[in-house]
N, C-alpha and C positions, 0 to 999 in steps of 0.2 A: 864318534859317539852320537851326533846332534841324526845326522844321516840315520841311524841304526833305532834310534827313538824316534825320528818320523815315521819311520816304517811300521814301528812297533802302536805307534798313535792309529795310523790306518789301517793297520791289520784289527785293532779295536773299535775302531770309528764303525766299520761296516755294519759286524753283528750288532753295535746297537743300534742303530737306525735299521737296521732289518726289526729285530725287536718292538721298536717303537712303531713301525709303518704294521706290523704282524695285530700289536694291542688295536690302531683304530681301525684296521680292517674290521678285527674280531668284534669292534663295539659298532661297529655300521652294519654290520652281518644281522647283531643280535638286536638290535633298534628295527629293521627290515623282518625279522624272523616275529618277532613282537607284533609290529604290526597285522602281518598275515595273519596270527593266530586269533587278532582280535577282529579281523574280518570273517573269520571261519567260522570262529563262535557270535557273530552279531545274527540275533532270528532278524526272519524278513519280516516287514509291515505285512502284509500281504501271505495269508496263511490259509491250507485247505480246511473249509469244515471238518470239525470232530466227529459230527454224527452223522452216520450214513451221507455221502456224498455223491453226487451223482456225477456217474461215468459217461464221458460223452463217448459213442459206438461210430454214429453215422450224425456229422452234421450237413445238415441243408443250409445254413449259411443267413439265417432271418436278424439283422442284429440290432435291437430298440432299444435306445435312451429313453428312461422315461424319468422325467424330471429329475434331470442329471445335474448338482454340482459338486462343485471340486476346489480344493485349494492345497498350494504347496506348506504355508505358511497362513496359519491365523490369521485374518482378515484382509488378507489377499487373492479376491477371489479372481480366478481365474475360469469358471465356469459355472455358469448359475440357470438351473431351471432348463438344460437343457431337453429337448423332445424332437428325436431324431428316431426315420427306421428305413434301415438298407434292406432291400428288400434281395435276395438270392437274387444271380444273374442277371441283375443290374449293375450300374457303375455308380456310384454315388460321391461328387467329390466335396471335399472342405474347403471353402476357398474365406481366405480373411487375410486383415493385413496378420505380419508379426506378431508373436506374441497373443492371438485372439483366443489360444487353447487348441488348433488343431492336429499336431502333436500329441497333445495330453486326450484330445479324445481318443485316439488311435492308442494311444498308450495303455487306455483303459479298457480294449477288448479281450488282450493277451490277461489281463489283469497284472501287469504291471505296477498296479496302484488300484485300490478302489474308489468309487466315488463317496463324496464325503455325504452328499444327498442322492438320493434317488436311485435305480438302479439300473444296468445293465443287462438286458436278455438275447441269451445266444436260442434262437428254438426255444422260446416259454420257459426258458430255464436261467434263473438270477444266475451271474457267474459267479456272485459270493460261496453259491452252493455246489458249485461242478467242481472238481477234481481238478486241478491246473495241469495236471499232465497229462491229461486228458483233453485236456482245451487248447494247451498252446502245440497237441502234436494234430491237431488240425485247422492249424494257423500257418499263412505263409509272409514274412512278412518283410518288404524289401523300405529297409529305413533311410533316412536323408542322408546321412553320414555311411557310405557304402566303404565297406572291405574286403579286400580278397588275400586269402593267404597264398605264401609261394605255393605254388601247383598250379594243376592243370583247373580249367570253370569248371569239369567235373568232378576232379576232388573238391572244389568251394561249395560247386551245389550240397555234395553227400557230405557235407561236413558235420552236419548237424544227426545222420544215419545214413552212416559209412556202410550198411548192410545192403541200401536201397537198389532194386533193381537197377540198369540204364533204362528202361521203358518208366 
């Protein structure tokens, strides 16, 4: 009898610990599924004009700060006053220690962020005004933190438009 009701304990032991491992999966699922949905419907800082927007066709590549600042957090400025212009087929580079913002000006031509002063001109054009998909599809832009997905460099390069010639 003792034998026959342990068996009978274990034959029950299973399905509920299946059961219970079944509930927290389904409550880690749905805490994870939550999350997403509140990522998907969060708008971005960073929105294209309402009214007539200007589409960028063909950029030359001109790009001026002009009395550019910036901060992540209220009173923490991380860029003040600045006046900068890269001039097409030139090199222009940032050099500062850590931390001096050049990152965030780089950040600021995709429009990734806008500046909190002053403004940014791609070709005579504030980029608060251009079209972003229009600006960041004539941007190329290789960042500090580099990644490649399993494939081939030429799948990494066309990742972004998988259509693109090999020329």
């Amino acid at each position: 009898e003792m034998v026959a009701f342990r068996s009978y304990q274990t034959m029950l032991y299973g399905p509920v610990i299946a059961l219970v491992t079944i509930n927290d999966t389904i409550n880690w699922v749905m805490a994870a599924v939550e999350r997403i949905f509140e990522t998907l419907d969060t708008m971005p800082d960073v929105q294209d004009p309402e009214t007539k927007p200007v589409r960028l066709e063909e950029v030359q590549g001109r790009v001026e700060f002009q009395h550019v600042g910036f901060y992540y957090e209220p009173g923490e400025i991380v860029l003040e006053d600045v006046n900068v212009v890269a001039e097409p087929g030139t090199v222009t580079a940032l050099v500062g220690p850590s931390g001096s913002g050049k990152t965030t000006m780089v950040h600021l031509v995709p429009r990734f962020y806008d500046p909190t002063d002053g403004k940014v001109i791609l070709d005579g054009h504030d980029l608060r005004d251009v079209l972003q998909s229009t600006l960041r599809r004539n941007i190329g832009m290789v960042l500090q933190e580099n990644f490649l997905f399993q494939g081939t460099l030429r799948e990494n390069i066309k990742y972004g438009r998988p259509e693109a010639t090999d020329e």
